[in-house]
C-alpha positions as MATLAB code, in Angstrom:
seq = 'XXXXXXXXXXXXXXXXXXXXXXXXXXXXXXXXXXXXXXXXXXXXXXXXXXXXXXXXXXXXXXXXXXXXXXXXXXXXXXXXXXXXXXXXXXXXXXXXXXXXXXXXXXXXXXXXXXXX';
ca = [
      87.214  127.701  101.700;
      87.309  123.855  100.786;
      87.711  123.843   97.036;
      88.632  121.066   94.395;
      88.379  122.283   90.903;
      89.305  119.124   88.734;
      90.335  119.976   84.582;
      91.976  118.607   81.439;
      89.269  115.623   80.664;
      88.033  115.228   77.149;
      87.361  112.687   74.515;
      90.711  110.940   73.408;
      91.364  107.870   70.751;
      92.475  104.711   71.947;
      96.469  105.082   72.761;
      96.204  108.747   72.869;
      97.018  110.747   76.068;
      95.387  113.585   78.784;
      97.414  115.359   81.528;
      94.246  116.183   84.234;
      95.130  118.737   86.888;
      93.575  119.225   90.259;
      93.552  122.427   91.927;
      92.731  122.130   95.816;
      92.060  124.677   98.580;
      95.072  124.528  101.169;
      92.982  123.296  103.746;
      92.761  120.339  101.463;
      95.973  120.342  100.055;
      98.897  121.092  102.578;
     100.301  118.220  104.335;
      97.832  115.442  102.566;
      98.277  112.263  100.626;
      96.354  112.978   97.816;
      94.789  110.701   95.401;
      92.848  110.383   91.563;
      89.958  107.987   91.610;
      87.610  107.618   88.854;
      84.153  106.360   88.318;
      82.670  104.610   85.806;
      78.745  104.924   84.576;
      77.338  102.649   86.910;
      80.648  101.824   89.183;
      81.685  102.502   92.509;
      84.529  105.328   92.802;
      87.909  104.024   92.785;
      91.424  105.148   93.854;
      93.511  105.298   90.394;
      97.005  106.635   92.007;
      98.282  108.324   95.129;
     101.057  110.496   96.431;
     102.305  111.491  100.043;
     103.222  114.570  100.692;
     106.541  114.082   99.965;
     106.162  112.629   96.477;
     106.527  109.044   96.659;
     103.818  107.583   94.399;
     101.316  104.306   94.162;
      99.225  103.023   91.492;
      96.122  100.505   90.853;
      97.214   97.915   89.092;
      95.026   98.233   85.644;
      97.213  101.878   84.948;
     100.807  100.928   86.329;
     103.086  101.794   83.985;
     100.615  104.409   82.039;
      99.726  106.992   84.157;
     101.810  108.940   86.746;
     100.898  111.270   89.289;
     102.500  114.417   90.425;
     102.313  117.462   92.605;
     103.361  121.163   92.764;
     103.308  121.802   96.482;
     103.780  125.289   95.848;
     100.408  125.487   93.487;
      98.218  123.245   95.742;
      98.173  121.389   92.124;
      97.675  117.439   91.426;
      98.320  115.958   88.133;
      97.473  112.854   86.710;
      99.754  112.336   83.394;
      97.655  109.475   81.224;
      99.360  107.336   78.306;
      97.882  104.686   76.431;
      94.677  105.392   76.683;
      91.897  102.422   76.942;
      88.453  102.949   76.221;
      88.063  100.913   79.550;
      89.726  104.153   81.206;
      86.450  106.634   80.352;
      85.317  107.818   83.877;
      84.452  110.724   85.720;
      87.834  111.683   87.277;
      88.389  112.816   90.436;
      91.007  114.344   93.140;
      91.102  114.260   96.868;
      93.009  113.302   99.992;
      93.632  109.531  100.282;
      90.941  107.513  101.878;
      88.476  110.374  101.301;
      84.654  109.358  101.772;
      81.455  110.044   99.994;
      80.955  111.656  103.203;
      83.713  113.968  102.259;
      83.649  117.103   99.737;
      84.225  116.689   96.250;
      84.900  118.388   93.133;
      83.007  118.207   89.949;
      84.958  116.034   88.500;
      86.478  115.876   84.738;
      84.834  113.367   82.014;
      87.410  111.443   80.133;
      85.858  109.461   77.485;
      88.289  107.238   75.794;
      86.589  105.831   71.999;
      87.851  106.343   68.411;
];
């Protein structure tokens, strides 16, 4: 069963922080570079980080340095670890494989809404 349950989103103050977690199916999961991408009301999706399979890491340039991916290989789990929160960063948050599609499945998605 393809599955991608995406949770931990919520509304944060400015410089405050929200560790998101992905669950994914293994059909999904095992072997894949996976990837966050948000989307913003209005905004095309966009990657936010990735990791390979073996755990090395990249990172769009607006959240270098505040937010830092990870993986539990043995959970089929993504996180995405967010500091310094901007109220630029409020999206709908997403998981899936690198260079996934809208042609692809997706999850629901997680709302983070960054505002004091």
């Amino acid at each position: 069963q393809v599955q991608l349950v995406e949770s931990g989103g919520g509304l944060v103050q400015p410089g405050g922080s929200l560790r998101l977690s992905c669950a994914a199916s293994t059909i999904i999961f095992r072997l894949s570079n996976m990837a966050w991408y948000r989307q913003a009301p209005g905004k095309e999706r966009d990657l936010v980080a990735g990791i390979t399979s073996d755990g090395r890491t990249n990172y769009a340039g607006s959240v270098k340095g505040r937010f830092t991916i990870s993986r539990d290989n043995a959970k089929n789990t993504v996180y995405l670890q967010m500091n310094s929160l901007k109220p630029e960063d409020t999206a709908v948050y997403y998981c899936n494989r690198v260079r996934a599609t809208k042609y692809d499945y997706w999850g629901q998605g997680t709302q983070v809404t960054v505002s004091s």
